[in-house]
DOKE-621427 format. One line per field, with one value per residue: residue in one letter; chain; y, x, z of N, C-alpha, C, O in turn. Coordinates in steps of 0.2 Angstrom, whole numbers, plus 5000, padded with zeros to 4 digits. Example, Ala and Ser with C-alpha at 12.3 -4.5 7.8 and 13.67 -1.06 7.14 Angstrom:
<nodes>
residuo <- [A S]
cadena <- [A A]
n_c2 <- [4972 4989]
n_c1 <- [5066 5064]
n_c3 <- [5039 5035]
ca_c2 <- [4978 4995]
ca_c1 <- [5062 5068]
ca_c3 <- [5039 5036]
c_c2 <- [4984 5000]
c_c1 <- [5066 5064]
c_c3 <- [5039 5039]
o_c2 <- [4983 5006]
o_c1 <- [5071 5067]
o_c3 <- [5042 5040]
</nodes>
This chain:
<nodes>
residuo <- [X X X X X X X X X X X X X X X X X X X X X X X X X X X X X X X X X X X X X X X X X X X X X X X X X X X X X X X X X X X X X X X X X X X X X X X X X X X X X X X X X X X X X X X X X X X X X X X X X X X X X X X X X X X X X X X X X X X X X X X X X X X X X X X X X X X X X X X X X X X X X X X X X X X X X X X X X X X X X X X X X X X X X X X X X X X X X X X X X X X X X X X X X X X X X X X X X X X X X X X X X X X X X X X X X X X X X X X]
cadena <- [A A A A A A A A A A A A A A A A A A A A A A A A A A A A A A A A A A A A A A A A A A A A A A A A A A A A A A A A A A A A A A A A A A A A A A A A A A A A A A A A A A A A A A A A A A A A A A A A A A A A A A A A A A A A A A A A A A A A A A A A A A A A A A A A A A A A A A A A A A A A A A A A A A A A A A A A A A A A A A A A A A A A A A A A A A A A A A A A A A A A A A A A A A A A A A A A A A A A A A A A A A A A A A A A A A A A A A A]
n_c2 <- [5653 5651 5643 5633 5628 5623 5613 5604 5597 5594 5586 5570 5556 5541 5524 5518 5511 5496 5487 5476 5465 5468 5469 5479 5495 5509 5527 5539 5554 5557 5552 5562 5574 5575 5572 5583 5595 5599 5605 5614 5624 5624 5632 5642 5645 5641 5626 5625 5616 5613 5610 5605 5602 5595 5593 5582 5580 5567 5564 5565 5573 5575 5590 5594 5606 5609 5622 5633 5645 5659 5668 5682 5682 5677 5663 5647 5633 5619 5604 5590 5578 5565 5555 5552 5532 5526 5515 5510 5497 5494 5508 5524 5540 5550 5544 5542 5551 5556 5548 5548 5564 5561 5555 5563 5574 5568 5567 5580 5586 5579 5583 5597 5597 5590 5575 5560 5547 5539 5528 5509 5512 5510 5517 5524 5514 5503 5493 5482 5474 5469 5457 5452 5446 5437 5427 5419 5411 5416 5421 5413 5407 5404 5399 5385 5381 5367 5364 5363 5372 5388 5402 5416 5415 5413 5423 5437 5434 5432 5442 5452 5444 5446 5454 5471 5482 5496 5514 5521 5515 5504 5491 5492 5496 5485 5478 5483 5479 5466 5460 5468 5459 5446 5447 5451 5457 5471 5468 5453 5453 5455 5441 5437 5447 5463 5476 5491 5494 5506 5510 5498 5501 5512 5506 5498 5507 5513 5500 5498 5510 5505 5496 5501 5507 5499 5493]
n_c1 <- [5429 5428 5433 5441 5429 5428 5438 5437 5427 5427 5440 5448 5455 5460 5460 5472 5483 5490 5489 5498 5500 5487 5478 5470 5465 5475 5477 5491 5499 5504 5498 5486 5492 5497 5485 5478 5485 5484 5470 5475 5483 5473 5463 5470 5476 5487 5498 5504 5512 5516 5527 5527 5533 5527 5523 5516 5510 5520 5525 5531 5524 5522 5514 5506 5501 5492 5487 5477 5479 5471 5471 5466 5473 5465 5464 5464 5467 5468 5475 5484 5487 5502 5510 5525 5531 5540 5549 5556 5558 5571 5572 5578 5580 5578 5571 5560 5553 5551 5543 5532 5527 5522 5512 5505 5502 5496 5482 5479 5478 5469 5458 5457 5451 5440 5441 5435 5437 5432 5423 5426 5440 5455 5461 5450 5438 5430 5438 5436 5426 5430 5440 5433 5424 5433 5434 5423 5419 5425 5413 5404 5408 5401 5390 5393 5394 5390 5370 5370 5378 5381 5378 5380 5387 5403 5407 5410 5420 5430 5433 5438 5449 5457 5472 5474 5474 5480 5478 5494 5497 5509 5507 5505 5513 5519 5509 5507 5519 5519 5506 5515 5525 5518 5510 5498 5480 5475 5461 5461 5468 5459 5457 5463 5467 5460 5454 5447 5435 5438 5452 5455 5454 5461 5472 5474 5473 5487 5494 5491 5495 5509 5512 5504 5518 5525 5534]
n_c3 <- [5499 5483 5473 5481 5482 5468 5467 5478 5473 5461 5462 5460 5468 5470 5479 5475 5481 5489 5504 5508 5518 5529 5518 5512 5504 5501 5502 5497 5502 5491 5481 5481 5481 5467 5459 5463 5457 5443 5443 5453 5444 5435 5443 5448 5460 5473 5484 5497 5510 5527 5541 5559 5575 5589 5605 5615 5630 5634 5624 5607 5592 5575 5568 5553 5539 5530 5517 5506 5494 5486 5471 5478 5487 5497 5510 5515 5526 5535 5546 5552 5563 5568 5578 5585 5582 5598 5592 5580 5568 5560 5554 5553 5565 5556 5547 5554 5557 5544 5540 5546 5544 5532 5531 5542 5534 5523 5528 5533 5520 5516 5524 5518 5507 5508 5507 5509 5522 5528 5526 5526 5529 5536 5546 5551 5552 5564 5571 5579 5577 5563 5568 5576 5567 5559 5570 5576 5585 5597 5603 5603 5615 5628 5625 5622 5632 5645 5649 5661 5668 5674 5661 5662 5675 5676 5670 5674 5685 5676 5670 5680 5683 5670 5663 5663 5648 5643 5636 5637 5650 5658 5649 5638 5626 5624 5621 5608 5603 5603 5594 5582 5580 5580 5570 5572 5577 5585 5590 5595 5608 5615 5620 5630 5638 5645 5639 5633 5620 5613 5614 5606 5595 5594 5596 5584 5576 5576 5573 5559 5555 5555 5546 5536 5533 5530 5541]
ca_c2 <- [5653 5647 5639 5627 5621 5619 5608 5600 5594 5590 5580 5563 5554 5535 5522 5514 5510 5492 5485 5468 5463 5469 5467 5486 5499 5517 5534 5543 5560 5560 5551 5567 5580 5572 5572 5590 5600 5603 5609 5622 5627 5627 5638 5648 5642 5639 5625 5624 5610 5615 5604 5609 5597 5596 5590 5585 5576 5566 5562 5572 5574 5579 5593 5595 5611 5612 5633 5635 5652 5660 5676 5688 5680 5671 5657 5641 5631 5614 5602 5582 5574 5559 5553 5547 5531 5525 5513 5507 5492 5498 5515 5528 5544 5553 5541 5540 5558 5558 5544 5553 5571 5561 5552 5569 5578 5566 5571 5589 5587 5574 5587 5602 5594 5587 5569 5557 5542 5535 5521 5506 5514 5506 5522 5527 5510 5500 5485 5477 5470 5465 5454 5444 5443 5431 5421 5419 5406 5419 5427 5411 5400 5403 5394 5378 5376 5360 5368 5364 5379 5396 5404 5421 5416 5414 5430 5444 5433 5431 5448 5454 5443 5449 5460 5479 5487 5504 5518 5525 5509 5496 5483 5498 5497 5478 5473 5484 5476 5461 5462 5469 5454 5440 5449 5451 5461 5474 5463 5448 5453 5453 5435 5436 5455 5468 5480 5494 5495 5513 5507 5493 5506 5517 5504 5494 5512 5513 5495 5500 5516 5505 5491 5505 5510 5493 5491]
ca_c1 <- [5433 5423 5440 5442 5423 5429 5443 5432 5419 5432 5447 5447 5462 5457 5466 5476 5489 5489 5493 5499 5500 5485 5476 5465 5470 5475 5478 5494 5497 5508 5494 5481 5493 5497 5479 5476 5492 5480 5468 5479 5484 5464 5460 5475 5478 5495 5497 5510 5512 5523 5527 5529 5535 5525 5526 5508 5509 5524 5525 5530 5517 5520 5510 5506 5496 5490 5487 5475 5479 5469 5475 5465 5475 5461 5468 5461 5470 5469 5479 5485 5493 5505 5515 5533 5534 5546 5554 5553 5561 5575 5571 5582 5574 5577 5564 5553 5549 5548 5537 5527 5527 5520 5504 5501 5499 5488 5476 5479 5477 5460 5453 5458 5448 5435 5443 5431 5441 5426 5420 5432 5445 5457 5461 5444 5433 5429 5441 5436 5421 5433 5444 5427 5420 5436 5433 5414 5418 5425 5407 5401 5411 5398 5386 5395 5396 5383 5367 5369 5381 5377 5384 5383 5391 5408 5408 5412 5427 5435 5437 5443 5456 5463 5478 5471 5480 5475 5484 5498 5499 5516 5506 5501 5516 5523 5504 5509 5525 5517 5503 5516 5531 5517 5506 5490 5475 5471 5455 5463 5471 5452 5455 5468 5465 5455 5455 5440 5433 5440 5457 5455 5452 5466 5479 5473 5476 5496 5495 5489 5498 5517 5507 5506 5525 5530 5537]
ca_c3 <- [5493 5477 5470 5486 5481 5464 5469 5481 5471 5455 5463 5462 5471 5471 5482 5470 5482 5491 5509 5504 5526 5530 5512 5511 5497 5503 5497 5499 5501 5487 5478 5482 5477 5459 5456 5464 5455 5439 5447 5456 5439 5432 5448 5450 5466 5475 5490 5502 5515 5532 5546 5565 5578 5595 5610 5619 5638 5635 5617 5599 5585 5567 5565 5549 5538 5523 5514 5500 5494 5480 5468 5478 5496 5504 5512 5517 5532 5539 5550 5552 5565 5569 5584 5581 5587 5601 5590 5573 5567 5553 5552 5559 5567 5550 5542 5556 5556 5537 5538 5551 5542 5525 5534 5544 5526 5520 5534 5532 5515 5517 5528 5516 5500 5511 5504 5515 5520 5533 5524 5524 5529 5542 5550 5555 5553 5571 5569 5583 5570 5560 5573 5578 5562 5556 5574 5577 5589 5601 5604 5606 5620 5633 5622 5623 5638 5647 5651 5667 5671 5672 5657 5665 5681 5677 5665 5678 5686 5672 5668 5685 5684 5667 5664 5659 5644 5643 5632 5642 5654 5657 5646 5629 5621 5624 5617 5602 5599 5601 5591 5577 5580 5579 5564 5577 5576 5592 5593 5599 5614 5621 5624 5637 5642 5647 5635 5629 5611 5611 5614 5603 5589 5595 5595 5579 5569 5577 5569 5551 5550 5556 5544 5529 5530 5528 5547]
c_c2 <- [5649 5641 5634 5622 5617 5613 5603 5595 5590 5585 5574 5559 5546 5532 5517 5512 5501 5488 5479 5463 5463 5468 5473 5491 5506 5520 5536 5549 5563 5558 5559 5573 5581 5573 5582 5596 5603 5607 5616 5626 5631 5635 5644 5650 5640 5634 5624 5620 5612 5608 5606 5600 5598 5591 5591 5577 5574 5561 5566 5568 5579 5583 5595 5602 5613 5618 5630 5640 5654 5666 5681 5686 5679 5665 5652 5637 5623 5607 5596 5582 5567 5557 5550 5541 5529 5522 5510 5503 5494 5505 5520 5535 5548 5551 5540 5548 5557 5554 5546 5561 5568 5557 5558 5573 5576 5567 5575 5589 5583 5579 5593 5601 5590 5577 5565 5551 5537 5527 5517 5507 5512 5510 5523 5522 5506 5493 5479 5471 5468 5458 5448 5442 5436 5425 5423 5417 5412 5422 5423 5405 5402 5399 5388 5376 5372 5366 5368 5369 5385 5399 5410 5423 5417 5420 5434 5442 5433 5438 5452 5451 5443 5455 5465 5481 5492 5508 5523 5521 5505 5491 5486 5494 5489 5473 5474 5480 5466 5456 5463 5462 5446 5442 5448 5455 5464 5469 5458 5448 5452 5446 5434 5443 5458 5476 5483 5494 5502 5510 5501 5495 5511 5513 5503 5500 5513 5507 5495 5504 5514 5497 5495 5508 5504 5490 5486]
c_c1 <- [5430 5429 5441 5436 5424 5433 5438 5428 5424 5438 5444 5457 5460 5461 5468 5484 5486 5493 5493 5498 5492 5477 5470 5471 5469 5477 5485 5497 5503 5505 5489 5486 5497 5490 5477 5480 5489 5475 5469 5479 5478 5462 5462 5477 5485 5492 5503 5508 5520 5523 5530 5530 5532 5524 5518 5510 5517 5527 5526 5526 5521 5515 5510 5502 5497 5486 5487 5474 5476 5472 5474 5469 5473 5466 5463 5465 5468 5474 5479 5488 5496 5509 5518 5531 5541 5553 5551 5558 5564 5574 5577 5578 5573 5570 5557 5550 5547 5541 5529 5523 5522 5513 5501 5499 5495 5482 5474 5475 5468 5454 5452 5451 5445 5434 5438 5433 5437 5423 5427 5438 5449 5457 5455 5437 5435 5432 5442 5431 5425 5439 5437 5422 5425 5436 5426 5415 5420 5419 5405 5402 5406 5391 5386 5395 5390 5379 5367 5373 5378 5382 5387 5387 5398 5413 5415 5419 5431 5438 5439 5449 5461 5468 5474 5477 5475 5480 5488 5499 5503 5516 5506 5508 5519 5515 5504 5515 5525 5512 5509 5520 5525 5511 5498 5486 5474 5465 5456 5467 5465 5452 5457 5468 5460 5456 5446 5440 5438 5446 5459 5455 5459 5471 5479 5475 5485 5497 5496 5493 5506 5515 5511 5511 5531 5534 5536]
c_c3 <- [5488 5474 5476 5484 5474 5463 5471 5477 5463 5454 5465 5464 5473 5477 5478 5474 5487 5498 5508 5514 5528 5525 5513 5506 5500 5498 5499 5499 5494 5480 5476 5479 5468 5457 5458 5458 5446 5439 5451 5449 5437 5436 5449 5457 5468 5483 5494 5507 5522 5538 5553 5569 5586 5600 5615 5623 5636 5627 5611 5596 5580 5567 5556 5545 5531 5522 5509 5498 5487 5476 5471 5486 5501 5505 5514 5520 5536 5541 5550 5558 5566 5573 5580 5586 5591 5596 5585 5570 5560 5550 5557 5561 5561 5546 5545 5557 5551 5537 5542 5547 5536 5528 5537 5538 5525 5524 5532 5523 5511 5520 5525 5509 5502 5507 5511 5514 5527 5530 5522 5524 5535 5548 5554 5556 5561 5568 5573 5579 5566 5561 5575 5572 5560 5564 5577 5583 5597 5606 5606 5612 5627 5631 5623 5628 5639 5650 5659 5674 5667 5669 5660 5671 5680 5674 5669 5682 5681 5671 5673 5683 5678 5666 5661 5656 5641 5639 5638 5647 5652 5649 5637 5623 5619 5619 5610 5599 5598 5596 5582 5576 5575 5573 5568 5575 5584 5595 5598 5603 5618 5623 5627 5643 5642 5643 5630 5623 5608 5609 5611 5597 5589 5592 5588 5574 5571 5573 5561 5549 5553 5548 5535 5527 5529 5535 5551]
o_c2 <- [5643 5636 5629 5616 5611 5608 5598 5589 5585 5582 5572 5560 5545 5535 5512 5512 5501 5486 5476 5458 5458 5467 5471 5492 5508 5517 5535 5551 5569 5560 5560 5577 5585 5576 5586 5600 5607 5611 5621 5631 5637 5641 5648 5655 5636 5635 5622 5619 5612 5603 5609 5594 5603 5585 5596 5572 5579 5556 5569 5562 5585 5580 5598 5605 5616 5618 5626 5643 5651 5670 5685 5690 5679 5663 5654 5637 5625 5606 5593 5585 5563 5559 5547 5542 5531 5523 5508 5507 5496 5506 5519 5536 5550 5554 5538 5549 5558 5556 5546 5562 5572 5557 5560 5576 5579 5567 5576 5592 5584 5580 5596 5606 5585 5574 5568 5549 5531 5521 5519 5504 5513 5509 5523 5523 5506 5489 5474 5465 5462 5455 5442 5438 5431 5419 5429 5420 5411 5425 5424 5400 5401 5395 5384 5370 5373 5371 5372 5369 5386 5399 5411 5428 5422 5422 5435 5446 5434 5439 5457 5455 5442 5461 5463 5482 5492 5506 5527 5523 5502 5489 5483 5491 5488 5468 5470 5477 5462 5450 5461 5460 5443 5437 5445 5458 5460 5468 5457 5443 5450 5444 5428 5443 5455 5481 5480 5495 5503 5507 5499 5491 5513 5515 5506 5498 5515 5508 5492 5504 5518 5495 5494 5510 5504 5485 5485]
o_c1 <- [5430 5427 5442 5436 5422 5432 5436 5427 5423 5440 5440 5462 5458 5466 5465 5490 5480 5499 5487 5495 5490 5471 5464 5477 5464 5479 5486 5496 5504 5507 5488 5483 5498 5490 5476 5477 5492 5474 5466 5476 5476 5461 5459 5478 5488 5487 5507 5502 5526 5520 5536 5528 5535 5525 5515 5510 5520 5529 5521 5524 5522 5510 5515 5500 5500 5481 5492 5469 5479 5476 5478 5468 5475 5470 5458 5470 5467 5478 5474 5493 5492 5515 5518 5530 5547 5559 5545 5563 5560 5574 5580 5573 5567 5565 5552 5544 5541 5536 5523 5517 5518 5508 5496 5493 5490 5477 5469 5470 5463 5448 5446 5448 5446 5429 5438 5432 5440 5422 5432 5442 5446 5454 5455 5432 5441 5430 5445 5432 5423 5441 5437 5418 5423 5437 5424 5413 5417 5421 5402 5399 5409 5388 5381 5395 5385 5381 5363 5373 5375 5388 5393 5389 5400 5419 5421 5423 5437 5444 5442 5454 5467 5467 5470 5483 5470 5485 5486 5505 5504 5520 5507 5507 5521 5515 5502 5514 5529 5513 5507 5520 5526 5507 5493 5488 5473 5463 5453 5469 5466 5448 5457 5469 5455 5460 5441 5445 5440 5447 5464 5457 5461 5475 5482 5477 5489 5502 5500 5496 5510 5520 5516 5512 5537 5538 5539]
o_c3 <- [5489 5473 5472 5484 5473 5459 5468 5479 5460 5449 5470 5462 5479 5479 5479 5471 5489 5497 5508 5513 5528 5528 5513 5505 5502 5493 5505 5493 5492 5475 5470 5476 5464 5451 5454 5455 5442 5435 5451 5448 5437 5434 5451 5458 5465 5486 5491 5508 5521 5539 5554 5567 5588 5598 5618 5621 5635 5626 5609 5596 5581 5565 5553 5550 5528 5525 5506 5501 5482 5479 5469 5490 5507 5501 5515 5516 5542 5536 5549 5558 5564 5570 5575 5592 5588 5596 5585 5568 5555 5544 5562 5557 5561 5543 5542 5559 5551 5534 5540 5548 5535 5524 5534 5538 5526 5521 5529 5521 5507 5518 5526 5507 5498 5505 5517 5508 5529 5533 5519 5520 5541 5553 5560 5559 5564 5564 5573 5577 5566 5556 5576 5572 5559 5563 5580 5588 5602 5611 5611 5614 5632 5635 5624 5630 5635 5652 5663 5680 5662 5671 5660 5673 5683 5675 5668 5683 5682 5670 5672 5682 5678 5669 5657 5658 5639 5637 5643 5649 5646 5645 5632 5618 5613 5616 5606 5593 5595 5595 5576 5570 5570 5572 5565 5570 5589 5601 5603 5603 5624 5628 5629 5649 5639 5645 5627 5620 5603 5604 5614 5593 5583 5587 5584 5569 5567 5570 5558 5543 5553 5545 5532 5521 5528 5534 5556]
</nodes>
């Protein structure tokens, strides 16, 4: 569809918007279709935005889908999601859907108009880098010690004997709500737990995106 590349290559949607908690500038998806809706007009283009509610393992997801439709009835098609969570501090379920259904757009709609939200982007940057770059000293407490211990010896008990929080595990959700009460970063549960970079990646965007609705 020649008209999706025109879009593409023509819309600018900046982030002019500010997380005052977490201090990075996003986009919102009500931002991207202010900037799109002349473009529709130029191209002759219509866009529609629907929303399905699904249910994967034991968990609902906002499905989102945004349809780029042209004069001759090409369509163009792609998809967002966003888990509701379990609870959200002053919100009622009405607002945690909506607020749900408007993050899943803006995906759908980032993926639709090849919006590239990779560089410095909370959602999709490694934040555990950013959890050890504000404490260095964490990287280097094996250094300190007297040389006349072995730095690498005590490594490997240490980390048997911390708790695992895993996604889906007793501890996930209690480290989220810990993390969000005491204004933490997913990074810094590594110094009391056992927790993978993946999963340090995982939570830290559940943090940003209750972060970016002000929760």
């Amino acid at each position: 569809m020649k008209e999706l590349l025109t879009i593409q290559t023509s819309l600018n949607a900046p982030k002019d918007k500010q997380n005052k908690f977490a201090n990075y500038a996003y986009r919102s998806a009500e931002d991207i279709l202010g900037a799109v809706k002349p473009l529709l007009k130029e191209t002759g283009c219509t866009l529609t935005l629907t929303d399905d509610i699904v249910l994967i393992g034991d968990r609902f997801y906002v499905k989102a889908t945004a349809t780029l439709a042209n004069k001759e009835g090409e369509k163009v098609s792609t998809t967002g999601f966003a888990r509701e969570a379990e609870v959200k501090k002053g919100s009622d379920d009405a607002q945690i859907t909506g607020a749900c259904s408007s993050y899943a757009r803006k995906y759908a709609l980032c993926g639709l108009f090849a919006i590239d939200d990779s560089k410095a982007d909370p959602d999709n940057a490694d934040n555990t880098k950013r959890g050890t770059a504000e404490d260095p000293s964490k990287r280097t407490t094996t250094a300190t010690k007297p040389t006349a211990t072995v730095a690498s010896a005590p490594a490997p008990t240490e980390k048997k004997d911390k708790p695992v929080i895993s996604e889906g595990n007793a501890l996930w959700q209690k480290a989220i709500d810990y993390c969000i009460q005491n204004k933490r970063k997913a990074a810094d549960l590594k110094a009391k737990y056992t927790i993978s970079d993946a999963d340090v990646v995982k939570m830290q965007k559940i943090l940003d995106f209750q972060n970016e609705l002000g929760l």
